[in-house]
MARMARRO-974216 format. One record per residue (C-alpha): residue number from 1; x, y, z. Coordinates in nm, 3 decimals, padded with zeros to 5 digits. Layout:
% MARMARRO-974216
 num    east   north      up
 NUM       X       Y       Z
...
% end
This chain:
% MARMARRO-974216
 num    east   north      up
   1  12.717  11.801  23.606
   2  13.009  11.597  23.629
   3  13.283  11.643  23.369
   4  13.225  11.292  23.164
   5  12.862  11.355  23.161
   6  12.977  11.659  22.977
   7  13.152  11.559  22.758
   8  12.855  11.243  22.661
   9  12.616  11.487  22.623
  10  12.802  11.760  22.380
  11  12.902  11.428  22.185
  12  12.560  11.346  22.178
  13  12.475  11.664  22.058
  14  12.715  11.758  21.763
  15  12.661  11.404  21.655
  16  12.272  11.480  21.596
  17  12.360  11.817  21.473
  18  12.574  11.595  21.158
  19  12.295  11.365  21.130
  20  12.085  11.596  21.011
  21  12.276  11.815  20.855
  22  12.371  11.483  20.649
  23  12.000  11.435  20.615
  24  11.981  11.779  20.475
  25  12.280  11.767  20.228
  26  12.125  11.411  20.059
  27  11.779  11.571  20.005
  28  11.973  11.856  19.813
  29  12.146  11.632  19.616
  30  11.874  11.388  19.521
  31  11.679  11.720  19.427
  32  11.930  11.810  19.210
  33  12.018  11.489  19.027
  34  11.641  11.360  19.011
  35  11.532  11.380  18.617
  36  11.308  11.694  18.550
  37  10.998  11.664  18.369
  38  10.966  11.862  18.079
  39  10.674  11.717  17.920
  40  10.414  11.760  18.156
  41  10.189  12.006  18.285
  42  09.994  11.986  18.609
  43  09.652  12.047  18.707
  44  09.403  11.957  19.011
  45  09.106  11.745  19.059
  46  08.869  11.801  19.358
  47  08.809  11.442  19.473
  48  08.550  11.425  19.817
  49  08.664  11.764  19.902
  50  09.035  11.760  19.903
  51  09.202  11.873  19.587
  52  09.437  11.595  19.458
  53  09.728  11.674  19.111
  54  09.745  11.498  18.847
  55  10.014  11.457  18.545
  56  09.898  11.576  18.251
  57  10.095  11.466  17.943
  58  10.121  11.726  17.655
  59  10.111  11.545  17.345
  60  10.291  11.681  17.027
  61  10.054  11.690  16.770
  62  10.227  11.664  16.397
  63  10.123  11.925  16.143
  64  09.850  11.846  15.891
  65  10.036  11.824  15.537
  66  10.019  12.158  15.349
  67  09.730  12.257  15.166
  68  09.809  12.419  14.826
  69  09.764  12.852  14.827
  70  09.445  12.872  14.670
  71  09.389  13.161  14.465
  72  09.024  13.184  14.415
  73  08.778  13.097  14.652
  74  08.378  13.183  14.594
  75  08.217  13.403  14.821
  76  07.861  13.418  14.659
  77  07.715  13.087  14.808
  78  07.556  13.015  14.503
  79  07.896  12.869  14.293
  80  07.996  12.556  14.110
  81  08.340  12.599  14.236
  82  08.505  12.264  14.296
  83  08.682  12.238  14.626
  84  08.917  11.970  14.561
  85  09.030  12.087  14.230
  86  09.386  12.090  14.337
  87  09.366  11.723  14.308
  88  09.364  11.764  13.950
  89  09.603  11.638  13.766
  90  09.686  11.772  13.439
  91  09.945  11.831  13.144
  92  10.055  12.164  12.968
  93  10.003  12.196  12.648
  94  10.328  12.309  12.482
  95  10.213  12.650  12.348
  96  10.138  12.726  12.687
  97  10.439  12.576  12.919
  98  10.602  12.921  12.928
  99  10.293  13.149  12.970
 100  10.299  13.383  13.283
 101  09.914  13.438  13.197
 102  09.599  13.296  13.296
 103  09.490  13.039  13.096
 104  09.150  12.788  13.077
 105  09.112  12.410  13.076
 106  08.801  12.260  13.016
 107  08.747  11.830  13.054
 108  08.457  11.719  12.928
 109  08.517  11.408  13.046
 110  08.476  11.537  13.418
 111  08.245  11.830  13.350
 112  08.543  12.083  13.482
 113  08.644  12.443  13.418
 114  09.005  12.421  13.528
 115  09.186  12.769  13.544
 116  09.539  12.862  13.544
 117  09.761  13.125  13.617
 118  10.068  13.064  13.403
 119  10.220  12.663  13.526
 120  09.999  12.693  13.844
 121  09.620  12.505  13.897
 122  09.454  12.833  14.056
 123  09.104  12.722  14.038
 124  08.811  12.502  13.913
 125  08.399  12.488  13.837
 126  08.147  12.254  13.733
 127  07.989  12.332  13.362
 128  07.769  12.192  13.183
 129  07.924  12.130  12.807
 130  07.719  12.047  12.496
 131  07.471  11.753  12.488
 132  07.525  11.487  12.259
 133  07.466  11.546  11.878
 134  07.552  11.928  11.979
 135  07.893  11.838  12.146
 136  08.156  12.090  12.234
 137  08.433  12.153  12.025
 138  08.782  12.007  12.118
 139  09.106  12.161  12.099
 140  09.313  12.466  12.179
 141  09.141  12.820  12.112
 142  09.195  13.169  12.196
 143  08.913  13.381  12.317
 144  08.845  13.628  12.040
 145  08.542  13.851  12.214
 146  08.376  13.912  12.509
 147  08.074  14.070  12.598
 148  07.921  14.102  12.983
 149  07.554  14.082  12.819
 150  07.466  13.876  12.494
 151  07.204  13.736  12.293
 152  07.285  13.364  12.250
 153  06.982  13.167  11.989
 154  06.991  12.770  11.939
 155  06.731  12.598  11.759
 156  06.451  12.790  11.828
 157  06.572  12.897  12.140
 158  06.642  13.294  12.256
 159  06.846  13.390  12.506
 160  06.839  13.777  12.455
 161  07.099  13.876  12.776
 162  07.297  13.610  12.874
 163  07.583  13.713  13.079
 164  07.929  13.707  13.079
 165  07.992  13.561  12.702
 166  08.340  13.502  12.606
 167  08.371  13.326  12.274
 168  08.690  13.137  12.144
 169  08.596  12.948  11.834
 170  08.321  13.054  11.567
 171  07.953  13.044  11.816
 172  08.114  12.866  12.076
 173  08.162  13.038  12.350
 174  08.203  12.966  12.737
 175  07.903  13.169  12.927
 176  07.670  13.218  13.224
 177  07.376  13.007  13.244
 178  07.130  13.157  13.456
 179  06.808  12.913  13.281
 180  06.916  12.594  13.434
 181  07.144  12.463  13.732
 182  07.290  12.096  13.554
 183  07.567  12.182  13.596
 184  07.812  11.845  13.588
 185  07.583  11.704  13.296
 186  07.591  11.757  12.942
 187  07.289  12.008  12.881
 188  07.372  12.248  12.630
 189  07.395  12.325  12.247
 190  07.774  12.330  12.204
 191  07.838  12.583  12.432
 192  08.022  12.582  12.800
 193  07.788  12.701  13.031
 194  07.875  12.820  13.389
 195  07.735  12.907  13.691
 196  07.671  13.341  13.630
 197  07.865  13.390  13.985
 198  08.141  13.202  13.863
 199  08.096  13.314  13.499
 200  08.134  13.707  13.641
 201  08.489  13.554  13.794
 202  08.622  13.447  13.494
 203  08.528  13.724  13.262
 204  08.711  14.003  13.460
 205  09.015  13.790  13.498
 206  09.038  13.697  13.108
 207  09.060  13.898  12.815
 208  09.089  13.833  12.421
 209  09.389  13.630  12.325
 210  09.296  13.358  12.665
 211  09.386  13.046  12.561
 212  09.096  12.763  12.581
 213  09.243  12.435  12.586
 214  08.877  12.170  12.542
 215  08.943  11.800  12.533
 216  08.820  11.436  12.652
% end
């Protein structure tokens, strides 16, 4: 080979040796500048045989808003408990704004057994208060006896073992029912009648000197 055909052909050759190398070097530093997804997850769909990705995008979902601790939930499937009771809104009467003990609400006008735990809504239950011309009594009581199995007589009437009877104010008393189920109606003879599941509840988590707070 003659000496200037040498020297053409190493020219030729370094020169294609920088090319790519150049080639090379801006590959690496588009790889390293591109944007990198952080979002995304990847996954494959078979489409006539070949397997083609796709771009998933993973959504953030926001959480749900809190849901208030709820203290007392029914297991026995037979209950009047009130699921939304939370949503209740109420006011403390002022004998009771510093008591660290469990306490009892009952609205007539709603048909509700509210029960507290010092300031904080812990529970509530459909009764069934006194009908009219034998109304409840209104007002703020404290439970005076209790008895898990009592005779309870109205007008003719005998109850011999009604469960769970805790009375707060002369025969009135709040009680298990266990001879009807209308419960969100007006039904009885002065007394508040629950649901004996949810009766059993409240009697072992009362005692004598529970305040009953009745009203509209």
């Amino acid at each position: 080979m003659k000496k200037g055909n040498s020297i053409l052909f190493m020219a030729r050759r370094f020169s294609g040796q920088f090319a790519v190398g150049g080639i090379l070097l801006l590959i690496l530093i588009l790889l390293l500048t591109s944007p990198v997804e952080t979002n995304r997850q990847t996954t494959s769909v078979k489409t006539n045989g070949q397997t083609t990705p796709q771009i998933i995008p993973i959504v953030s979902v926001p959480q749900q808003t809190a849901q208030p601790t709820i203290e007392f939930i029914p297991t026995p499937s037979d209950s009047e408990f009130v699921p939304n009771f939370y949503l209740h809104k109420y006011t403390i009467p002022q004998q009771l704004v510093n008591s660290e003990e469990y306490w009892i609400e009952v609205v007539l006008a709603e048909q509700v057994l509210y029960v507290y735990n010092g300031n904080k809504l812990i529970t509530g239950f459909r009764i069934s208060s006194g009908k009219a011309g034998t109304e409840t009594i209104t007002g703020l009581f404290k439970i005076y006896a209790l008895y898990e199995s009592y005779p309870i007589w109205w007008a003719g009437v005998s109850y011999p073992d009604t469960p769970y009877v805790m009375f707060f104010h002369g025969d009135y008393a709040i009680h298990g029912a266990y001879w009807h189920d209308d419960f969100g109606t007006p039904v009885s003879h002065g007394c508040v009648n629950m649901n004996v599941n949810d009766a059993e509840w409240l009697y072992g988590n009362v005692g004598k000197g529970t305040y009953v707070y009745i009203h509209q």
